[in-house]
C-alpha positions, 0 to 999 in steps of 0.5 A, spaced: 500 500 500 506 505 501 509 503 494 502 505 490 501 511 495 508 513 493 506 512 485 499 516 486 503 522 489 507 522 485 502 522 479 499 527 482 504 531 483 506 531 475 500 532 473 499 539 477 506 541 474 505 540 467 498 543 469 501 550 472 506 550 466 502 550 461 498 555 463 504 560 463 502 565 457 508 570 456 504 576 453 508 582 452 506 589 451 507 595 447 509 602 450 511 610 448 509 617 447 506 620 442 507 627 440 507 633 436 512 636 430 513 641 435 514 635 441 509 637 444 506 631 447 498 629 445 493 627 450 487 623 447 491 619 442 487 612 440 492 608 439 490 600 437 494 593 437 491 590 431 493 582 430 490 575 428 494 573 434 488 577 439 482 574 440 478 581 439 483 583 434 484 589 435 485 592 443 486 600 444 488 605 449 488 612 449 494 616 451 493 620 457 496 627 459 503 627 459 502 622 452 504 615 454 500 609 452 501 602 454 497 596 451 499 590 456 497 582 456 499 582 448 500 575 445 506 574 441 505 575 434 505 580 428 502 587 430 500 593 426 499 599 431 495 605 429 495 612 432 490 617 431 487 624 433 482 628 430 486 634 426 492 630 425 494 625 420 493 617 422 501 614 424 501 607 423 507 602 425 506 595 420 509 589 421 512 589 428 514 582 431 512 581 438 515 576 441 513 573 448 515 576 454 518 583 451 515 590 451 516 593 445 517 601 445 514 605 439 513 612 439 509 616 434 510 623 432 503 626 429 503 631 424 498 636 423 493 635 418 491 639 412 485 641 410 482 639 403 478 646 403 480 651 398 482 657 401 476 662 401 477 668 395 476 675 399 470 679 396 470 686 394 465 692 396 458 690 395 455 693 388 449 697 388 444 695 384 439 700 381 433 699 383 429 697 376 434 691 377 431 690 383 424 690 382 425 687 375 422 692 372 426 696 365 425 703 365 
């Protein structure tokens, strides 16, 4: 009976190790700041990590008052991170490779967008018309 005591915890043990390593996941993060073309930092930047690694597919964070965003508990994997902010141009970073238990630091410098509006042509004076052009009579 010791001897089958002996192999039963023995089992046991080996099973609950295998278990617990194996439930070792080595996620990593993506981490910067993200700033003007003065260098001034951007608060309220979207910042995304994209990969078919992640089971929702797409994870974002905001950036907060002094321009950093961390994106954690990433699988390691193929990642495009896009940065966006209303009235700056979207930076995107492709083909970042992330391997596992590694914080990988990209920053982003957003450039300031330019409008697609043509300027607008200054009047001149108002013209006076006479007033038959206006009662749409001829005199």
């Amino acid at each position: 009976m010791g001897r089958k005591l002996v192999v039963l915890t023995a089992v046991v043990i080996f099973v609950v190790s295998a278990t617990a390593s194996a439930q070792v996941v080595q996620n990593s993060t993506i981490a910067g700041v993200v700033r003007d073309p003065s260098g001034a930092v951007l608060p309220g930047v979207t910042v995304e990590a994209t990969s078919p690694a992640l089971i929702e597919k797409v994870r974002a964070v905001v950036t907060d008052d002094q321009g950093q965003y961390k994106i954690i508990d990433l699988r390691p994997g193929m990642y495009t991170v896009p940065f966006s902010l209303a009235g700056f141009s979207t930076f995107k970073r492709e083909g970042l490779e992330l391997p596992p238990n590694f914080t990988a630091t990209i920053n982003a410098d957003l450039r300031v967008r330019r409008s697609l509006a043509s300027p607008r042509r200054a009047l001149g004076p108002p013209v006076a018309l006479p007033s038959s052009a206006i009662a749409g009579t001829t005199g």
